[in-house]
C-alpha positions in Angstrom: -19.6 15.8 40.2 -21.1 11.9 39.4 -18.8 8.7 40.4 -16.0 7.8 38.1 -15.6 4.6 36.7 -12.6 2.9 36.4 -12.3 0.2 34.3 -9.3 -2.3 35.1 -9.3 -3.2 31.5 -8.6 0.3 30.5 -5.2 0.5 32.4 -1.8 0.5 30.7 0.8 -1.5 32.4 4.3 0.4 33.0 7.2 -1.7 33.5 9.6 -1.4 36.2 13.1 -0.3 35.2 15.0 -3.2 36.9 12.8 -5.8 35.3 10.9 -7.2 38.9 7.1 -6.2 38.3 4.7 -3.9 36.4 2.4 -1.4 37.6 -1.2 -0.4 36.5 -2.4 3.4 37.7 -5.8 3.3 39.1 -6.2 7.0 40.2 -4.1 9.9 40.9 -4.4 13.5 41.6 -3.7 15.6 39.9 -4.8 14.0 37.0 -1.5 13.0 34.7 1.2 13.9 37.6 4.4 12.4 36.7 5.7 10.7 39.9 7.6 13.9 41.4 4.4 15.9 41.3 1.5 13.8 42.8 -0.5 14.9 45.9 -2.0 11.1 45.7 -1.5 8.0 43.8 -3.4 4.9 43.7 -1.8 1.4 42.0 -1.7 -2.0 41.7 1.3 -3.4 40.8 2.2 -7.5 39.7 5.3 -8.2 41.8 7.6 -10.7 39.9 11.0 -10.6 42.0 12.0 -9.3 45.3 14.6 -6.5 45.9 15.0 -2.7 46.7 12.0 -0.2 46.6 12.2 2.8 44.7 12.4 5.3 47.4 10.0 8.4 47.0 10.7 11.7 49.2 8.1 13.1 51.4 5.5 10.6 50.6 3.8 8.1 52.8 2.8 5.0 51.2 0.4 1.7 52.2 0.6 -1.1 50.6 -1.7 -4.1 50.9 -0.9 -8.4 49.4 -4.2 -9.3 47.0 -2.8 -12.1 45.5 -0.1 -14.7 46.4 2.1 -15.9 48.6 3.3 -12.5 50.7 6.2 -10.5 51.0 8.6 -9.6 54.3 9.4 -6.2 53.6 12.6 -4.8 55.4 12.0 -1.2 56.1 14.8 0.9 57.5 16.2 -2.7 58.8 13.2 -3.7 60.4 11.6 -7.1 58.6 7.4 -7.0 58.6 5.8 -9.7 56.6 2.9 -9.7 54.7 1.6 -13.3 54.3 -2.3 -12.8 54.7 -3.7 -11.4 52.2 -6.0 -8.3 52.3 -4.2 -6.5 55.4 -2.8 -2.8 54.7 0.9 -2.2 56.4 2.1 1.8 56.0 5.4 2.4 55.7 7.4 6.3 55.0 8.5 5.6 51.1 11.3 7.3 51.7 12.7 4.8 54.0 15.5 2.4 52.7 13.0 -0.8 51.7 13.8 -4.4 50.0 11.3 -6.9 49.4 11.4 -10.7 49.4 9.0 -13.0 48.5 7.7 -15.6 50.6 6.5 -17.5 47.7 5.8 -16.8 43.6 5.0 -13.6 42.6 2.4 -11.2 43.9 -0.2 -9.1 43.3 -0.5 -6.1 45.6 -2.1 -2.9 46.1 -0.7 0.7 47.0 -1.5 3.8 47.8 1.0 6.6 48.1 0.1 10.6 49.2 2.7 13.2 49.4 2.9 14.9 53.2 1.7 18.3 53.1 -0.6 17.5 50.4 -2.5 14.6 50.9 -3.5 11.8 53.6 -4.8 8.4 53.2 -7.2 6.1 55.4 -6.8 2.6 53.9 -9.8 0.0 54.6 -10.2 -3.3 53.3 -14.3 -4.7 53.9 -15.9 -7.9 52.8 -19.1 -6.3 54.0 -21.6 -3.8 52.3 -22.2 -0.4 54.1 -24.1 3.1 53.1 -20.8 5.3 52.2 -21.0 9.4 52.6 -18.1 10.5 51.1 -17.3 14.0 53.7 -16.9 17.2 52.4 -13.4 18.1 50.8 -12.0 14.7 50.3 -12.4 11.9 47.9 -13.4 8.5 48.4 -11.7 5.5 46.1 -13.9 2.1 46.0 -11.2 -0.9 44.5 -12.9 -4.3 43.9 -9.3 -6.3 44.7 -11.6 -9.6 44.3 -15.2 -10.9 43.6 -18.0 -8.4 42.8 -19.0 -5.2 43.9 -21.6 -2.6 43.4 -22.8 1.1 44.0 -26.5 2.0 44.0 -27.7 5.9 44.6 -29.5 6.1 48.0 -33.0 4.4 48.4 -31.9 1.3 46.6 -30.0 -1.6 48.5 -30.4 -5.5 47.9 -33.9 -5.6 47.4 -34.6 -2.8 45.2 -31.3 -2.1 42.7 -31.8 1.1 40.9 -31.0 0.7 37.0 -28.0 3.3 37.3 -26.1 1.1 39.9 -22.3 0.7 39.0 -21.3 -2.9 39.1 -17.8 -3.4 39.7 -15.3 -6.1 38.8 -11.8 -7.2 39.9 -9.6 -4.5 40.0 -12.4 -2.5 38.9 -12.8 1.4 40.7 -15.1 3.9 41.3 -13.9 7.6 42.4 -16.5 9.3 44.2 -16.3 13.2 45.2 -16.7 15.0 48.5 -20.4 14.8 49.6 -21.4 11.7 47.7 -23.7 9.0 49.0 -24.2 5.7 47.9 -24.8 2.0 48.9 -22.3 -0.3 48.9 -22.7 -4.0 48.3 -19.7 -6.6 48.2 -19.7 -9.8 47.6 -15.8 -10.5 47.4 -13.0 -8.1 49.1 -13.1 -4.3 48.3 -11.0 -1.4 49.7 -12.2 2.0 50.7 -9.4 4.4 50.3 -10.6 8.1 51.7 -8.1 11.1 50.4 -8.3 14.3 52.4 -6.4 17.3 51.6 -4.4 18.9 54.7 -6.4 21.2 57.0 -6.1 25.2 56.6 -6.8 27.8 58.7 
């Protein structure tokens, strides 16, 4: 299976039902799952007012500040704020969870997996790396800001193969189980690696 491309452009924007934000689907599995029925989902959402998270059973959820001020999340009554930008914070979403703003609005990022279906390692690089995507699980490449780019092994800085995949911001790229590729950033991207729970 080749990398997907994910165009930010191509995104619809769904409204949240108390008015506070929007939020743009970047991937999901399966492809099309309504909210109850997701083993993973990956989002960014423009956050325009604090207050109460929906609350979604049995999934886990990370959510990362790209843009703006922050946010002190109360989860469960504990307050964690996110003020620096770029740093992932996981929280259960079915905990009792408000929001406030430190500032204006925000942009962030989330990625939510439902437990007995789907984990999620969240990384957030500035730096390029050679990515080998392992067997069974699927690898999500975000560009959250500057450039980035995907070229097929044996090309790099110096020799860019013509079928590269450049990516903008808030541009993705969905690789499968087993893929290789080099990655070069020249901005902030996130690596988000899905794995389906062990059998056996």
């Amino acid at each position: 299976m080749a990398i997907q491309v994910l165009r930010a452009h191509d995104r619809a924007a769904s409204p949240w039902l108390n008015g506070g934000g929007v939020t743009r689907e970047v991937a999901g599995f399966p492809a099309g799952a309504a909210l109850a029925d997701f083993a993973w989902r990956v989002s960014l959402a423009d956050v325009a007012q604090g207050g109460p998270f929906s609350r979604f059973d049995g999934v886990d959820r990370v959510i990362t500040v790209v843009e703006g001020d922050g946010m002190a999340l109360t989860v469960d009554g504990a307050e964690h704020r996110l003020a620096a930008p770029f740093e992932p914070f996981a929280f259960p979403g079915d905990a009792a969870t408000d929001c406030r703003l430190l500032g204006g609005p925000v942009v962030d990022f989330n990625v939510m997996t439902r437990r007995g279906h789907a984990t999620a390692q969240v990384e957030v690089t500035a730096e390029g790396r050679a990515l080998r995507v392992p067997a069974g699980a699927d690898l999500l490449l975000v560009c959250l800001a500057g450039e980035a780019r995907l070229d097929p092994d044996g090309s790099g800085p110096d020799r860019p193969e013509p079928d590269g995949v450049r990516l903008g911001r808030f541009d993705a790229a969905l690789l499968p189980g087993g893929a290789t590729a080099l990655l070069r950033v020249a901005g902030t991207a996130a690596l988000v690696t899905l794995t389906p729970p062990a059998t056996g």
